[in-house]
C-alpha positions as CSV (number, residue, x, y, z in Angstrom):
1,X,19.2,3.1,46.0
2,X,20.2,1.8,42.8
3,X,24.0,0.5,42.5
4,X,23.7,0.1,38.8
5,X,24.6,-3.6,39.1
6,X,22.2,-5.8,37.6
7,X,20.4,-7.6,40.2
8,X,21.5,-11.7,40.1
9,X,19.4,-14.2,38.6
10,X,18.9,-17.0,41.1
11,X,19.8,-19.7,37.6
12,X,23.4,-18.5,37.5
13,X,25.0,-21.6,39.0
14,X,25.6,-25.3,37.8
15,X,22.3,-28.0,38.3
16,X,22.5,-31.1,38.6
17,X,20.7,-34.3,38.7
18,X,21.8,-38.3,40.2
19,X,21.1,-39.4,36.5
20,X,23.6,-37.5,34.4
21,X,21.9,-34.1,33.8
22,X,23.6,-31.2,34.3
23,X,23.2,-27.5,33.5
24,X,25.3,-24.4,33.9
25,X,24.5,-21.0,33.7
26,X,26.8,-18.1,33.8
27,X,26.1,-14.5,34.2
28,X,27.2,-13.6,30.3
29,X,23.6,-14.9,29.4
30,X,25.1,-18.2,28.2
31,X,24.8,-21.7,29.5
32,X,26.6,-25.6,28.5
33,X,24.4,-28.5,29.2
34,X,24.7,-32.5,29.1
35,X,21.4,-34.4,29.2
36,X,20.8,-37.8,29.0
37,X,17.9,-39.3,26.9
38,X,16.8,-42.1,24.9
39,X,20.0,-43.7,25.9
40,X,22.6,-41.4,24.9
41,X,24.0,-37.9,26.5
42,X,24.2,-35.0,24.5
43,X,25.9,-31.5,24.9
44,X,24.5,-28.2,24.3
45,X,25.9,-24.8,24.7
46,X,24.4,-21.8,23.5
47,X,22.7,-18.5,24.8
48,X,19.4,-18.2,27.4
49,X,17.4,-15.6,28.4
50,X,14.6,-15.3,30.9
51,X,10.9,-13.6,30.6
52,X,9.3,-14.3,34.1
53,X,8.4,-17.9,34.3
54,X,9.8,-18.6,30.6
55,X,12.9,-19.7,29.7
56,X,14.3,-19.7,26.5
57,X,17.5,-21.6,25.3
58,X,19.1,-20.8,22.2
59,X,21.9,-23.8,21.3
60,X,24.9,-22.5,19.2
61,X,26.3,-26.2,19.3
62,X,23.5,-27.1,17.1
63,X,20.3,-25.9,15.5
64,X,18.0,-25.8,18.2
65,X,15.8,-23.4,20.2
66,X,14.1,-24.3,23.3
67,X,11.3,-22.5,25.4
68,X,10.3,-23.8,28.7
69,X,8.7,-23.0,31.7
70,X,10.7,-23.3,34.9
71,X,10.5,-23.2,39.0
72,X,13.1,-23.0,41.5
73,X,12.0,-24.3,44.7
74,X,15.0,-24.4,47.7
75,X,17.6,-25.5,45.6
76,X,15.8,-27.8,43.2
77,X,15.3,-26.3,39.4
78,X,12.4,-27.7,37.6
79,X,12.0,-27.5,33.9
80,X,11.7,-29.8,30.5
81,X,14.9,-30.4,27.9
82,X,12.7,-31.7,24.4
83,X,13.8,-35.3,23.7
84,X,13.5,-36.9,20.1
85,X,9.6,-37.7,18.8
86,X,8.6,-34.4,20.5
87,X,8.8,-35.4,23.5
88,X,9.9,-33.8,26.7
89,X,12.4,-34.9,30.3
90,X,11.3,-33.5,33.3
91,X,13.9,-32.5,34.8
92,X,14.7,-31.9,38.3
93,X,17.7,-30.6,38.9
94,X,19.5,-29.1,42.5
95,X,21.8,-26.6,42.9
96,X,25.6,-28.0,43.4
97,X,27.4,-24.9,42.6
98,X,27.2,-21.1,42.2
């Protein structure tokens, strides 16, 4: 039977990681992240969306458009956050709040 509520997407929540990383998602389709890399931590807050295994982040807090894919495993969230020089954090990242 359908309810006509839309079914939960097991990324709303916040993520966090014992180095800094942290990412929130809320069930309005956007998200707020700080991530740590190459020695500095940076905020982002923007739009995502999801396409089975792809995630796609869309920062409003700067020009910037990420596409990655991600795993949820128990409550660890795996996924890369592009650093500078094209390169990429892996990120694991477990659930601390819904």
């Amino acid at each position: 039977m359908n309810s006509g509520c839309p079914e939960p997407v097991p990324l709303y929540g916040t993520w966090s990681d014992n180095f800094g990383d942290t990412i929130s998602f809320f069930n309005d389709g956007t998200f707020n992240a700080r991530i740590k890399g190459n020695g500095t931590i940076r905020n982002y807050e923007g739009n995502y969306s999801i396409l089975l295994n792809s995630l796609t982040f869309v920062c409003t807090s700067e020009t910037l458009n990420i596409t990655t894919e991600w795993d949820i495993r128990g409550n660890m969230l795996y996924l890369d956050w592009p650093q500078d020089n094209s390169t990429a954090s892996h990120l694991t990242l477990y659930k601390i709040s819904n």
